[in-house]
PDB file of N, CA, C, O and CB in Angstrom:
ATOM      1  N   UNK A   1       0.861  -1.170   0.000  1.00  0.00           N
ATOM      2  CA  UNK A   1       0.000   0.000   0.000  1.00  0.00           C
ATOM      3  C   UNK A   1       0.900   1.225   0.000  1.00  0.00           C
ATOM      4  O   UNK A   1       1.852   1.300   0.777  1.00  0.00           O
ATOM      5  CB  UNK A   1      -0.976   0.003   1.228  1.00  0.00           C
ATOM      6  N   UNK A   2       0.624   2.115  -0.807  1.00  0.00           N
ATOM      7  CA  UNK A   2       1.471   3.278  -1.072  1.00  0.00           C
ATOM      8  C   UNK A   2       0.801   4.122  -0.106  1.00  0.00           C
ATOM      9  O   UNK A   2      -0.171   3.776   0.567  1.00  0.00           O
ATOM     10  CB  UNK A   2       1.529   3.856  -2.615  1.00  0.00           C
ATOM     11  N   UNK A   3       1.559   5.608  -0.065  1.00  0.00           N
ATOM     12  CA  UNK A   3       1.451   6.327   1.023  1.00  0.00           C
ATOM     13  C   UNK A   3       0.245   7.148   0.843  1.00  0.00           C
ATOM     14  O   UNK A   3      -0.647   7.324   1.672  1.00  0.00           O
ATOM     15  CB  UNK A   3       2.638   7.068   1.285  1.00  0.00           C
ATOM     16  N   UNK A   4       0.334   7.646  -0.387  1.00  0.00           N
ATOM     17  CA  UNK A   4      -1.307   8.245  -0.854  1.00  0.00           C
ATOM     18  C   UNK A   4      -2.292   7.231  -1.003  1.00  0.00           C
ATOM     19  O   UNK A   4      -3.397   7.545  -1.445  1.00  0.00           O
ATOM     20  CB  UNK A   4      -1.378   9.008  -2.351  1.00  0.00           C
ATOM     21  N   UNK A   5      -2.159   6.619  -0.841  1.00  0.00           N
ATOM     22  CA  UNK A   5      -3.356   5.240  -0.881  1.00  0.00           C
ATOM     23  C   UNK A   5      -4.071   5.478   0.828  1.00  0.00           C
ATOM     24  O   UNK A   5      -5.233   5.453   1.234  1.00  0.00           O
ATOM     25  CB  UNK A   5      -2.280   3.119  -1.086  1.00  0.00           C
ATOM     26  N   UNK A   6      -3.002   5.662   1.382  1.00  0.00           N
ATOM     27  CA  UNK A   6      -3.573   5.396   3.081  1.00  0.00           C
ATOM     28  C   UNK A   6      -3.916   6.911   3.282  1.00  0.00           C
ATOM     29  O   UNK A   6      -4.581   7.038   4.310  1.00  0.00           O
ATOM     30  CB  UNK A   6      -2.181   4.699   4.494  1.00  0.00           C
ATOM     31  N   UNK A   7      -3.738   7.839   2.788  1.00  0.00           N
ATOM     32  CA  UNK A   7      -3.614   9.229   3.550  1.00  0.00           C
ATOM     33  C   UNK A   7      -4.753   9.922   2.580  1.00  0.00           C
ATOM     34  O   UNK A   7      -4.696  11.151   2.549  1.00  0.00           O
ATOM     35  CB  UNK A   7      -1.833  10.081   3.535  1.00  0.00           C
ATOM     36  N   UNK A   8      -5.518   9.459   1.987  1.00  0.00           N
ATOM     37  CA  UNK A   8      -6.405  10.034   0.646  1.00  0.00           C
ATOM     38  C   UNK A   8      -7.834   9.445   1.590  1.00  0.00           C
ATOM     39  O   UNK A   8      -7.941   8.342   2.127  1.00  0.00           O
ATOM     40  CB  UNK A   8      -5.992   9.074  -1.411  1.00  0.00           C
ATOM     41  N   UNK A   9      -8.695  10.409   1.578  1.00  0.00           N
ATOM     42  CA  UNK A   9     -10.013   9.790   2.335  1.00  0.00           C
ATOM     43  C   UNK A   9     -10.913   8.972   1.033  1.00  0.00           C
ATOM     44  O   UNK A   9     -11.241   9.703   0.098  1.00  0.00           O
ATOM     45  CB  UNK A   9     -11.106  11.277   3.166  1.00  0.00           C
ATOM     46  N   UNK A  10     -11.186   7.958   0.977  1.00  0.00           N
ATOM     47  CA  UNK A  10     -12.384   7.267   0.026  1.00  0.00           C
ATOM     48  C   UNK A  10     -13.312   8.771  -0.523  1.00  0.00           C
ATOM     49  O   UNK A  10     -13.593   9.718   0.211  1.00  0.00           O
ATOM     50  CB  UNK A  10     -13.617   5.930   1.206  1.00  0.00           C
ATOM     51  N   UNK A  11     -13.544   8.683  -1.513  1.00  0.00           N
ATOM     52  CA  UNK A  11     -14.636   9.431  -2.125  1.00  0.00           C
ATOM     53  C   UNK A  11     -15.798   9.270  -2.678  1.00  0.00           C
ATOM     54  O   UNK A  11     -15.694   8.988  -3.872  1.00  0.00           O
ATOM     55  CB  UNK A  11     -14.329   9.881  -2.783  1.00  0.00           C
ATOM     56  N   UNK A  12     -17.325   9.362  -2.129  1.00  0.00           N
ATOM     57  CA  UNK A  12     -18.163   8.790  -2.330  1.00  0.00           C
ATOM     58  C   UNK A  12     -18.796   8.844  -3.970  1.00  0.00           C
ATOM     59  O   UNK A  12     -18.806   9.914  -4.577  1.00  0.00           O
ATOM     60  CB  UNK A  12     -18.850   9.164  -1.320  1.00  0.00           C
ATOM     61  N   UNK A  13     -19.290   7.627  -4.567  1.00  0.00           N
ATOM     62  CA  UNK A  13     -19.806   7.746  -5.872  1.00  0.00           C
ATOM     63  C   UNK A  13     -21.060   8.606  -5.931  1.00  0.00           C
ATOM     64  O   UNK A  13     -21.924   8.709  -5.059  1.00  0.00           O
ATOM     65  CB  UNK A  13     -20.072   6.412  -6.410  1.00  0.00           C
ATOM     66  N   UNK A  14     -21.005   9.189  -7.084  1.00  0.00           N
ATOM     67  CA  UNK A  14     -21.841   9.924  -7.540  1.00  0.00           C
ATOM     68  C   UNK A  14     -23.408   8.755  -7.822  1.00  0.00           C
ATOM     69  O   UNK A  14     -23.258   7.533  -7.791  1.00  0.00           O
ATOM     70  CB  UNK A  14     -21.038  10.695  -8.886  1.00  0.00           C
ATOM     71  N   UNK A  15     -24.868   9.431  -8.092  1.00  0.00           N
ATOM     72  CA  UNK A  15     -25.716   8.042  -8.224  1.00  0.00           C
ATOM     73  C   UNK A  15     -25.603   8.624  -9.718  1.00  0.00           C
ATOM     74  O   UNK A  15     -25.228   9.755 -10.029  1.00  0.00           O
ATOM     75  CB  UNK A  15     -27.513   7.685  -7.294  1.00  0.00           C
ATOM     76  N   UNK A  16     -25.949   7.754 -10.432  1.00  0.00           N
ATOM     77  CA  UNK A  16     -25.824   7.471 -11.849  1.00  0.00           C
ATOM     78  C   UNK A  16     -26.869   7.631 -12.404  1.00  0.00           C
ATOM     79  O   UNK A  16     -27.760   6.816 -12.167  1.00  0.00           O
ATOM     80  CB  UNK A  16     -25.411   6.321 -12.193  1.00  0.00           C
ATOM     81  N   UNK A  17     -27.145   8.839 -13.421  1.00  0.00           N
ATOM     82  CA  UNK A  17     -28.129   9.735 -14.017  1.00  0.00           C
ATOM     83  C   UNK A  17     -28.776  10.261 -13.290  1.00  0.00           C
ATOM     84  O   UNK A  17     -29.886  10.532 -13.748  1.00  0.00           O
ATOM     85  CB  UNK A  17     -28.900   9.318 -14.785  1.00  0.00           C
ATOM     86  N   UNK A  18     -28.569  10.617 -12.108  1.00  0.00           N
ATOM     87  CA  UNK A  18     -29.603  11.837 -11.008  1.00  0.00           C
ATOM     88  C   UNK A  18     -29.404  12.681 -11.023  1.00  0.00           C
ATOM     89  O   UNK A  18     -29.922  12.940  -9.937  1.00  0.00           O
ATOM     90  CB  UNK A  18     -29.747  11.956  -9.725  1.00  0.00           C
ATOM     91  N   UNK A  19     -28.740  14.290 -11.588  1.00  0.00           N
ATOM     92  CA  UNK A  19     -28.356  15.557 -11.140  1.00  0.00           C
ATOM     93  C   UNK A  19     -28.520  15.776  -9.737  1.00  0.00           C
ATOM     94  O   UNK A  19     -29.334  15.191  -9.022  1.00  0.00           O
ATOM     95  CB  UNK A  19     -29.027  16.515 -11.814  1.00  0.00           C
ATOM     96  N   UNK A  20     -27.526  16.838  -9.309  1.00  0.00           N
ATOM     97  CA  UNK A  20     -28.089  17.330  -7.851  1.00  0.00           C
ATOM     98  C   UNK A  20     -29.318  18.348  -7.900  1.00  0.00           C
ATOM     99  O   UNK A  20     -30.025  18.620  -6.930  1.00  0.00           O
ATOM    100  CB  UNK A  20     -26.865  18.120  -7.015  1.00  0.00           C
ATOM    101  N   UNK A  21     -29.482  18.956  -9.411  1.00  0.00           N
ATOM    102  CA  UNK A  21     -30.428  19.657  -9.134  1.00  0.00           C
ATOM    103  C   UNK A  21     -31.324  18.735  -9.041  1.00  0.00           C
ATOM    104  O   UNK A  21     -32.174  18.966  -8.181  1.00  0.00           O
ATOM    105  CB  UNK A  21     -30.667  20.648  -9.901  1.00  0.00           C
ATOM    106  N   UNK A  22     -31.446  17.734  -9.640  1.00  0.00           N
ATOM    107  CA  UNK A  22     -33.181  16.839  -9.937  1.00  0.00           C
ATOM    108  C   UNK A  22     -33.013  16.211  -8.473  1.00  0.00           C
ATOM    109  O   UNK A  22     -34.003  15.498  -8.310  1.00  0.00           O
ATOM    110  CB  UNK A  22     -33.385  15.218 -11.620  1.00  0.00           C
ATOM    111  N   UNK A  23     -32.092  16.153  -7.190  1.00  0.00           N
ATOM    112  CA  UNK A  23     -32.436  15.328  -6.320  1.00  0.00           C
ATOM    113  C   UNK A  23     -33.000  16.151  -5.433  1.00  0.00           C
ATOM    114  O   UNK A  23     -33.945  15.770  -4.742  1.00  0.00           O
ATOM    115  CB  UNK A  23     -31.483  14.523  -5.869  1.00  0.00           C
ATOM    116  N   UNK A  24     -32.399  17.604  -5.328  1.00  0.00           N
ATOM    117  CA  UNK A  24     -32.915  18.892  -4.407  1.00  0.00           C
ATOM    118  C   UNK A  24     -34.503  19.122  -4.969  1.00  0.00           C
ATOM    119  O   UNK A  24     -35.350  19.586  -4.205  1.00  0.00           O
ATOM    120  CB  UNK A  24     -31.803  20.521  -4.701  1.00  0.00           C
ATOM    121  N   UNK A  25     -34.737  18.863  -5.967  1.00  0.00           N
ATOM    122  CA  UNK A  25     -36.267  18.898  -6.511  1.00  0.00           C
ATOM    123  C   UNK A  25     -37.357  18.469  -5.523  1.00  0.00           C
ATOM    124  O   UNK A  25     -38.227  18.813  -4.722  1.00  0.00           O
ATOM    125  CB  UNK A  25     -36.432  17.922  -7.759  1.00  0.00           C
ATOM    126  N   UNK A  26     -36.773  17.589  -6.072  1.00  0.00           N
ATOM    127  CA  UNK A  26     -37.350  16.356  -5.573  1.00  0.00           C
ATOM    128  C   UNK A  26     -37.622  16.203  -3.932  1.00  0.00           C
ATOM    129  O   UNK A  26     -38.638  15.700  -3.450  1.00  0.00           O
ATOM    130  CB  UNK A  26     -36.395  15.267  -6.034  1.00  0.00           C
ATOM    131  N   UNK A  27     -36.593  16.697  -3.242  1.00  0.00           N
ATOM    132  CA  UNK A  27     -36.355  17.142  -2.141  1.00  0.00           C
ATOM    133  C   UNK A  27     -37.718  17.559  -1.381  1.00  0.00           C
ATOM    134  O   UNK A  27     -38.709  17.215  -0.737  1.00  0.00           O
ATOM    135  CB  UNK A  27     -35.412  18.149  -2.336  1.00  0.00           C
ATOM    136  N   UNK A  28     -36.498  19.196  -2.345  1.00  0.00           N
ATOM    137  CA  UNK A  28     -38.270  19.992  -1.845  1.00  0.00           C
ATOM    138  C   UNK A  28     -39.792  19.762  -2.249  1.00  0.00           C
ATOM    139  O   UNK A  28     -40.510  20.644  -1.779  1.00  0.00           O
ATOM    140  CB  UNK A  28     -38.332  21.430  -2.284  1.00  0.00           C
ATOM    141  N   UNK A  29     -40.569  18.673  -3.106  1.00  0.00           N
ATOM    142  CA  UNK A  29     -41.416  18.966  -3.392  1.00  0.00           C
ATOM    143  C   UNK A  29     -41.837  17.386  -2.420  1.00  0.00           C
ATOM    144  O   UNK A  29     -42.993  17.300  -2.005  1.00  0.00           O
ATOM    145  CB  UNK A  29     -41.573  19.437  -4.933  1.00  0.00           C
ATOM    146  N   UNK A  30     -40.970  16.369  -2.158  1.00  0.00           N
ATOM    147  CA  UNK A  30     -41.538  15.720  -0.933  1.00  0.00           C
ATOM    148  C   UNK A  30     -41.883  16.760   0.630  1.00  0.00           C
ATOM    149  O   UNK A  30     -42.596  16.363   1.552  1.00  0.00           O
ATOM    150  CB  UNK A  30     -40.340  14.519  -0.609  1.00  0.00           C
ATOM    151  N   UNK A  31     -41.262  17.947   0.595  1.00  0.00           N
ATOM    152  CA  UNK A  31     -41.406  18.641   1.817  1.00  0.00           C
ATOM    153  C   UNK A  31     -42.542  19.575   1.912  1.00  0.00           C
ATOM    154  O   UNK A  31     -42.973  20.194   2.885  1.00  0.00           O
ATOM    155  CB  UNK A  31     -40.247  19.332   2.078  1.00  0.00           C
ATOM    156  N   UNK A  32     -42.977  19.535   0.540  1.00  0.00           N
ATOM    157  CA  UNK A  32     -44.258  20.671   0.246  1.00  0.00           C
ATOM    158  C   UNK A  32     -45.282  19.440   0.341  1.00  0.00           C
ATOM    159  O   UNK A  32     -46.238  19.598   1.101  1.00  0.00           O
ATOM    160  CB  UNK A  32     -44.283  21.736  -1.570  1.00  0.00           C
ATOM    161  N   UNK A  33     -45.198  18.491  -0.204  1.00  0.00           N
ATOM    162  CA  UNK A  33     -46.226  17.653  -0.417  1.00  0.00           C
ATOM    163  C   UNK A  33     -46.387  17.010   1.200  1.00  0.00           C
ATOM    164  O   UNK A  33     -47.586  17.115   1.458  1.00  0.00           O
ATOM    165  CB  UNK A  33     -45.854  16.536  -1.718  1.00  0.00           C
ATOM    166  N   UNK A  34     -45.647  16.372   2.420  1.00  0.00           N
ATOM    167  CA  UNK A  34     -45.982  16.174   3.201  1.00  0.00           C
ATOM    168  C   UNK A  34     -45.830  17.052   4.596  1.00  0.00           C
ATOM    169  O   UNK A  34     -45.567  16.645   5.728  1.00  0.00           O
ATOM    170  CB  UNK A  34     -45.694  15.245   3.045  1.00  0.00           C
ATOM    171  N   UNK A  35     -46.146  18.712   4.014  1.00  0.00           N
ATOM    172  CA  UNK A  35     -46.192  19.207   4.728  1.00  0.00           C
ATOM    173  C   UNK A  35     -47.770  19.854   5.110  1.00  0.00           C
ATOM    174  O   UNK A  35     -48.434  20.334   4.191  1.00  0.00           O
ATOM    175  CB  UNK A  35     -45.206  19.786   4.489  1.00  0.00           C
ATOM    176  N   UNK A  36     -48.258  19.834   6.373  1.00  0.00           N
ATOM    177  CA  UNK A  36     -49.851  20.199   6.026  1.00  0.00           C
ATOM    178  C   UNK A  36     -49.614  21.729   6.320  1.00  0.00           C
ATOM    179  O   UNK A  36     -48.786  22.283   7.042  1.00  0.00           O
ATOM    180  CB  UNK A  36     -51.257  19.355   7.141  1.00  0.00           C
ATOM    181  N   UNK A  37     -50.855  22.344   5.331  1.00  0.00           N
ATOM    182  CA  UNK A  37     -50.587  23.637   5.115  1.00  0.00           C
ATOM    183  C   UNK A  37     -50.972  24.495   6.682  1.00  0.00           C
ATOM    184  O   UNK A  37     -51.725  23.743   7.300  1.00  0.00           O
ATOM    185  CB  UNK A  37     -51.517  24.103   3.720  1.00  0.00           C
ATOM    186  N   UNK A  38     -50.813  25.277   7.181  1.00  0.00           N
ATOM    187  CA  UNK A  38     -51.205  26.269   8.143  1.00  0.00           C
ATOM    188  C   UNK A  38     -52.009  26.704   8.236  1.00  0.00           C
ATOM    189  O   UNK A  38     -52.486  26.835   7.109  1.00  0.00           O
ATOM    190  CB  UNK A  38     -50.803  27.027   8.275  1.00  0.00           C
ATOM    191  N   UNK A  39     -52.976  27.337   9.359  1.00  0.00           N
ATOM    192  CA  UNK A  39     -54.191  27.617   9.364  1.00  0.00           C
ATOM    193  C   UNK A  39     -54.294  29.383   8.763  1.00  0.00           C
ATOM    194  O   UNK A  39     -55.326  29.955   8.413  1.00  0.00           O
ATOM    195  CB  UNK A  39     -54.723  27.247  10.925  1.00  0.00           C
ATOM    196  N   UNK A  40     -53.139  29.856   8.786  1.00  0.00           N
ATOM    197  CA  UNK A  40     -53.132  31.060   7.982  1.00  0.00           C
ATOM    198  C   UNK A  40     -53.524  30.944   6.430  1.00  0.00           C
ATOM    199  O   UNK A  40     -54.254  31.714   5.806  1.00  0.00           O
ATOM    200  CB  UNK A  40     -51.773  31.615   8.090  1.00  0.00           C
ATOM    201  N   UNK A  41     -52.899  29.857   5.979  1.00  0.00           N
ATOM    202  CA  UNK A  41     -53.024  29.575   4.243  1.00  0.00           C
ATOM    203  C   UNK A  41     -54.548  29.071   4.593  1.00  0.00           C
ATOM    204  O   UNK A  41     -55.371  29.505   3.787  1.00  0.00           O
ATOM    205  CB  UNK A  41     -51.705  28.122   3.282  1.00  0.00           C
ATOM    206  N   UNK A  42     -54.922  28.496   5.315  1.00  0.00           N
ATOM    207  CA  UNK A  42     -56.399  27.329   4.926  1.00  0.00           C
ATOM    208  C   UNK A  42     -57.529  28.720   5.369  1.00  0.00           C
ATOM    209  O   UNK A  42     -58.396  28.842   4.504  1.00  0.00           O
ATOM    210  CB  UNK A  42     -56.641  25.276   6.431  1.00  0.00           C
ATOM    211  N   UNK A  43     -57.641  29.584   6.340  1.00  0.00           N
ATOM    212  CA  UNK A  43     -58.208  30.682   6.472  1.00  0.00           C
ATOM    213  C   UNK A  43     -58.909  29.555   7.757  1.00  0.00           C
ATOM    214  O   UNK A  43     -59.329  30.267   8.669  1.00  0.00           O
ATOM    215  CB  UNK A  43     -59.060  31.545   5.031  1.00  0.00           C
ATOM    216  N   UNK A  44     -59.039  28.715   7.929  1.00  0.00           N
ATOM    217  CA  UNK A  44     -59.575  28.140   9.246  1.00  0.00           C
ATOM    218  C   UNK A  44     -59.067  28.329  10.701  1.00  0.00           C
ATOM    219  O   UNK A  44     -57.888  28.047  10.916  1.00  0.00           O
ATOM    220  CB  UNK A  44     -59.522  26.866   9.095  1.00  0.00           C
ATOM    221  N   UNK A  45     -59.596  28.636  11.396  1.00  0.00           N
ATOM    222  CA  UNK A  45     -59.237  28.812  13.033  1.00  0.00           C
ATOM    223  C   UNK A  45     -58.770  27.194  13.473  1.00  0.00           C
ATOM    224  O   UNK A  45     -59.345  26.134  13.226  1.00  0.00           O
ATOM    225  CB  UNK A  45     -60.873  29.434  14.111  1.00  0.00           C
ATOM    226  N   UNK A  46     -57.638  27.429  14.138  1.00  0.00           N
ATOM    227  CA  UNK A  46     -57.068  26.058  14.715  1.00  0.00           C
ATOM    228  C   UNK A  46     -57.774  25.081  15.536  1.00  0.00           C
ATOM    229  O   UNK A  46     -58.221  25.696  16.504  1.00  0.00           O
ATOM    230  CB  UNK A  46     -56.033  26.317  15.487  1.00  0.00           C
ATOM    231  N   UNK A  47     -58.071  23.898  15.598  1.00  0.00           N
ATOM    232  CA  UNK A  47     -58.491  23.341  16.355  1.00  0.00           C
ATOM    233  C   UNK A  47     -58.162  23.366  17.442  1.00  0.00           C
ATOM    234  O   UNK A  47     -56.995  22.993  17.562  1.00  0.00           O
ATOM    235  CB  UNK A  47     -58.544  22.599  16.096  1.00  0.00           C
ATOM    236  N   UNK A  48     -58.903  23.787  18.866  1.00  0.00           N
ATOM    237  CA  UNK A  48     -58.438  23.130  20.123  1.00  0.00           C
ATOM    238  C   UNK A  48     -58.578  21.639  20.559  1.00  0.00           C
ATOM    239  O   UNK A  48     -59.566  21.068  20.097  1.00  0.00           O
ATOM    240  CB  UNK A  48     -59.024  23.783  21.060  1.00  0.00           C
ATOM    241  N   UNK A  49     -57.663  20.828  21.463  1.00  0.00           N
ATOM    242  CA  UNK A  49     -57.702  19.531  21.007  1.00  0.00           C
ATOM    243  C   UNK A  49     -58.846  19.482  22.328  1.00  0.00           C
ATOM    244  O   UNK A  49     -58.878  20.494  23.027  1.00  0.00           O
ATOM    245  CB  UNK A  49     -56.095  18.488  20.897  1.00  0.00           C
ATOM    246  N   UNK A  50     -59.685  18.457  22.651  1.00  0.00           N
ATOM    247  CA  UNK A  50     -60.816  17.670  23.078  1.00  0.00           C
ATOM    248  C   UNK A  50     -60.042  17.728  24.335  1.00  0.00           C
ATOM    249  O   UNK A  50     -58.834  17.499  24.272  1.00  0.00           O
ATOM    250  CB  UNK A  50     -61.287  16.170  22.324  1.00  0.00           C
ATOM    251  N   UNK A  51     -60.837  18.129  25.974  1.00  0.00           N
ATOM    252  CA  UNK A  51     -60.285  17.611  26.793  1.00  0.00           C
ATOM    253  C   UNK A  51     -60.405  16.330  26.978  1.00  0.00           C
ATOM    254  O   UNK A  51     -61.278  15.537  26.626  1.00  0.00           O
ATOM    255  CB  UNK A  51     -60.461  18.126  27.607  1.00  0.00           C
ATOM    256  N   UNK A  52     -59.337  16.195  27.628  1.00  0.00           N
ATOM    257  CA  UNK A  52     -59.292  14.003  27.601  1.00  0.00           C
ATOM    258  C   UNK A  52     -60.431  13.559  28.610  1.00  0.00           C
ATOM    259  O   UNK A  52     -60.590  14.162  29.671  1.00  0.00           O
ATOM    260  CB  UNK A  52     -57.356  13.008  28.507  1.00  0.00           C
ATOM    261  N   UNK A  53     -60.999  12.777  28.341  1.00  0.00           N
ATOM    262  CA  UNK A  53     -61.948  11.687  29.273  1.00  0.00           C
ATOM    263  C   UNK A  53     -61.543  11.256  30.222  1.00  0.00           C
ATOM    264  O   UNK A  53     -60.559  10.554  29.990  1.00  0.00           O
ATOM    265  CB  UNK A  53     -62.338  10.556  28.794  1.00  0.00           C
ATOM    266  N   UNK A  54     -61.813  11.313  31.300  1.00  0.00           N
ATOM    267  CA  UNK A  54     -61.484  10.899  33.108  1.00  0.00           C
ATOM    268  C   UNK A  54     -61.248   9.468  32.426  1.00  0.00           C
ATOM    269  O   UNK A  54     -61.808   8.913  31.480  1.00  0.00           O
ATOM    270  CB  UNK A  54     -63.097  11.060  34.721  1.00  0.00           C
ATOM    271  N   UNK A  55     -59.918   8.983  33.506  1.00  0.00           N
ATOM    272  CA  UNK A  55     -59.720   7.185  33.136  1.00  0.00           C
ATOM    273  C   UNK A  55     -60.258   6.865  34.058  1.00  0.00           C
ATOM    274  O   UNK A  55     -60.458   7.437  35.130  1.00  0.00           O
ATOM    275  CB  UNK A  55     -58.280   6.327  33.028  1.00  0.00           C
ATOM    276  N   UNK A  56     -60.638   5.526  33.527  1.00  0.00           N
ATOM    277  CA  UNK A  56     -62.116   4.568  34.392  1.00  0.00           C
ATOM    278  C   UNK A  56     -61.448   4.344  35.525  1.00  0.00           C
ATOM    279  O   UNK A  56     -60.229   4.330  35.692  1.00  0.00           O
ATOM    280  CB  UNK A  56     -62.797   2.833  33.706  1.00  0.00           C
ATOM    281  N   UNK A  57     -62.280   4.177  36.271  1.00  0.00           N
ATOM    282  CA  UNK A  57     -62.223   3.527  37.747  1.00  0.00           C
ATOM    283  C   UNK A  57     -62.045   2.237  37.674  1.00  0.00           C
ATOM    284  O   UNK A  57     -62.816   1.557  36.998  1.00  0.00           O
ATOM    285  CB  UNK A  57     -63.424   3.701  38.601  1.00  0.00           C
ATOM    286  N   UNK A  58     -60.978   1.669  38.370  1.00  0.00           N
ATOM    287  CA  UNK A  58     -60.237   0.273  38.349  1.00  0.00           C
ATOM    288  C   UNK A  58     -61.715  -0.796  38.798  1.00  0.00           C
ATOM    289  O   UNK A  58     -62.685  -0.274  39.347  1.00  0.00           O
ATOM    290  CB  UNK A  58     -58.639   0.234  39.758  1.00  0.00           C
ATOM    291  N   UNK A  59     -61.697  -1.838  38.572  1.00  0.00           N
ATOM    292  CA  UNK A  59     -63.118  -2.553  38.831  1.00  0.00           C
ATOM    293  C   UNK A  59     -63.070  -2.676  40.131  1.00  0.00           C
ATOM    294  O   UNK A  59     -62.124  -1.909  40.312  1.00  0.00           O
ATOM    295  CB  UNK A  59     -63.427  -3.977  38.154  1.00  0.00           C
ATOM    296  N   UNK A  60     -63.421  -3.134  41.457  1.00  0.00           N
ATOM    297  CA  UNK A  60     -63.646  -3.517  42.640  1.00  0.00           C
ATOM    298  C   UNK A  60     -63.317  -5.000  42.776  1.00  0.00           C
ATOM    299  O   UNK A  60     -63.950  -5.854  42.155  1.00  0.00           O
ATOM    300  CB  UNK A  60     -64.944  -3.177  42.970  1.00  0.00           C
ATOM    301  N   UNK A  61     -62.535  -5.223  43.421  1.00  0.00           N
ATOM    302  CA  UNK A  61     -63.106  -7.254  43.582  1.00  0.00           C
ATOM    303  C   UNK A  61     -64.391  -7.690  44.640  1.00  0.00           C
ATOM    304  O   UNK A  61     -64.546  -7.244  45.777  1.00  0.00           O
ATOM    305  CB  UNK A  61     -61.524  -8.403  44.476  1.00  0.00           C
ATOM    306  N   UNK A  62     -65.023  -8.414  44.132  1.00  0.00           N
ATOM    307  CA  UNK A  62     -66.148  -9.140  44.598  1.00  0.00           C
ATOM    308  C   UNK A  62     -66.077  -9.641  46.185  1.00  0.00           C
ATOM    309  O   UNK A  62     -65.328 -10.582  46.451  1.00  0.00           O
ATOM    310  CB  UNK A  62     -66.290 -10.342  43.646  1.00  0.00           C
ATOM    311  N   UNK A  63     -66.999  -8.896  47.427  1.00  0.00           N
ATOM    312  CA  UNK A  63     -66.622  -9.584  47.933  1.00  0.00           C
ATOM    313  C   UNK A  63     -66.929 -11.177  48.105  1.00  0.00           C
ATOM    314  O   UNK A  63     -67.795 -11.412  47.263  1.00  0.00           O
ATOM    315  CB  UNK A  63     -66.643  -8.986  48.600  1.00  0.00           C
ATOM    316  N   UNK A  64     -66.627 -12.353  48.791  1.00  0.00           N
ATOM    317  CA  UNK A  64     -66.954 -13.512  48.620  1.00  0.00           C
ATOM    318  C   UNK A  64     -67.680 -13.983  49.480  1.00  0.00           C
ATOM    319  O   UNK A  64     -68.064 -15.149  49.394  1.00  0.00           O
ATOM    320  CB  UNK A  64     -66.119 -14.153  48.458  1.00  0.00           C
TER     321      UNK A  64
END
């Protein structure tokens, strides 16, 4: 093993026929698409969430 062999960091492959522009595209339009829009854009008032339901009362055991 030569000396630039050990002292050279690996360089990662490029993917084969993707541009970086077509992957940043792509990118951003997965980030538009699973992003839900805001209640400013939708003109709707935000939901407040439901107060939660009292948790049940544990059962009793029977007496015998």
């Amino acid at each position: 093993m030569s000396v630039s062999e050990s002292t050279t960091p690996p360089q990662p492959k490029p993917a084969a026929g993707v541009s970086m522009h077509d992957l940043l595209a792509a990118c951003a339009a997965a980030s538009a698409v699973s992003t839900p829009p805001s209640a400013a854009e939708t003109g709707r008032q935000p939901r407040t969430p439901r107060p939660e339901a009292p948790a049940p009362t544990p059962a009793r055991p029977e007496a015998a």
